[in-house]
ZAKEVO-271595 format. One record per residue (C-alpha): residue in three letters; x negated, y, z. Coordinates in steps of 0.1 Angstrom, whole numbers, padded with zeros to 4 digits, always signed. Last residue first. Layout:
N
ALAXYZ
...
This chain:
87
UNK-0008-0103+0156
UNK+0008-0128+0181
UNK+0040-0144+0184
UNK+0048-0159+0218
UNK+0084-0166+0207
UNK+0089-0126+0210
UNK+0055-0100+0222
UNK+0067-0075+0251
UNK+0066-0038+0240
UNK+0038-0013+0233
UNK+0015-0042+0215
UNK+0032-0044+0180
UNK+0019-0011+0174
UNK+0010-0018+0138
UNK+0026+0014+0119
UNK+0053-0009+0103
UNK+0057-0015+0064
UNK+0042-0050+0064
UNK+0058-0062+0097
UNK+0090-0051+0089
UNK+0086-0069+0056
UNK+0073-0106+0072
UNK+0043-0120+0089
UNK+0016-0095+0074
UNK-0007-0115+0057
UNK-0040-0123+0079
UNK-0070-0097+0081
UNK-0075-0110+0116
UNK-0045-0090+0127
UNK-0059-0061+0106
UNK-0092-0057+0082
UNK-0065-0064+0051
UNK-0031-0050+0061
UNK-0032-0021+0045
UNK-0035-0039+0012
UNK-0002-0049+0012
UNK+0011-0018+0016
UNK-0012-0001-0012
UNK-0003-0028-0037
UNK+0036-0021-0026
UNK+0025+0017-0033
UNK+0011+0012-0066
UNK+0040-0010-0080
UNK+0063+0019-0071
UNK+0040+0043-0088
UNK+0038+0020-0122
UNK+0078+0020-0121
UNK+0081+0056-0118
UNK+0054+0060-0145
UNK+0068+0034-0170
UNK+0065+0000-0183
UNK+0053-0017-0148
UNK+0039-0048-0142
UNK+0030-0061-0173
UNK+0016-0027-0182
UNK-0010-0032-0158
UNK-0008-0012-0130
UNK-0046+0005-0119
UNK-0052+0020-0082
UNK-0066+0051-0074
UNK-0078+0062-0039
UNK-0087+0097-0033
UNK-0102+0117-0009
UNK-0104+0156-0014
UNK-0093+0161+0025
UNK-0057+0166+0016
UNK-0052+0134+0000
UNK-0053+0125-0033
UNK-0031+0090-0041
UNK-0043+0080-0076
UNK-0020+0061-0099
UNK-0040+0044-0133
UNK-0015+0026-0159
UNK-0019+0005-0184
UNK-0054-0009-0206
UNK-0049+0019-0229
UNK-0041+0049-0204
UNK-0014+0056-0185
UNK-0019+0086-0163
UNK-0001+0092-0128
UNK-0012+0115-0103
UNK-0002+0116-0064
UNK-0006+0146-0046
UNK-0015+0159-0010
UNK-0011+0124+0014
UNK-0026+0136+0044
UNK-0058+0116+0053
């Protein structure tokens, strides 16, 4: 999925950010307003949600071991692993 359009509504209960991708896809994820008072905070807080939850089903579904880690593509494997680290 190709990242098309990203909509942003705030609604009663805060605000709803769905990512639409070019297949018709979507996935939507709700900000409460104690997280973000406006739509370019709301749509920052929805893509740190999204980049934590990438990590779920991964490395044993495990937290990601640090930012890099968290914001990489996963191919930890193509070089040599450091301090016998494994993911």
């Amino acid at each position: 999925m190709n990242l098309m359009n990203t909509d942003i509504i705030h609604g009663p209960d805060g605000w709803n950010v769905e990512f639409v991708g070019d297949d018709g896809d979507a996935v939507s994820v709700h900000v409460s307003d104690d997280h973000a008072s406006d739509a370019d905070e709301a749509l920052e807080r929805a893509k740190a949600m999204m980049i934590q939850f990438t990590a779920f089903g991964t490395r044993g579904g495990g937290r990601s071991l640090n930012r890099y880690d968290t914001a990489s593509n996963g191919n930890f494997d193509e070089e040599p692993h450091l301090f016998d680290t494994s993911h």
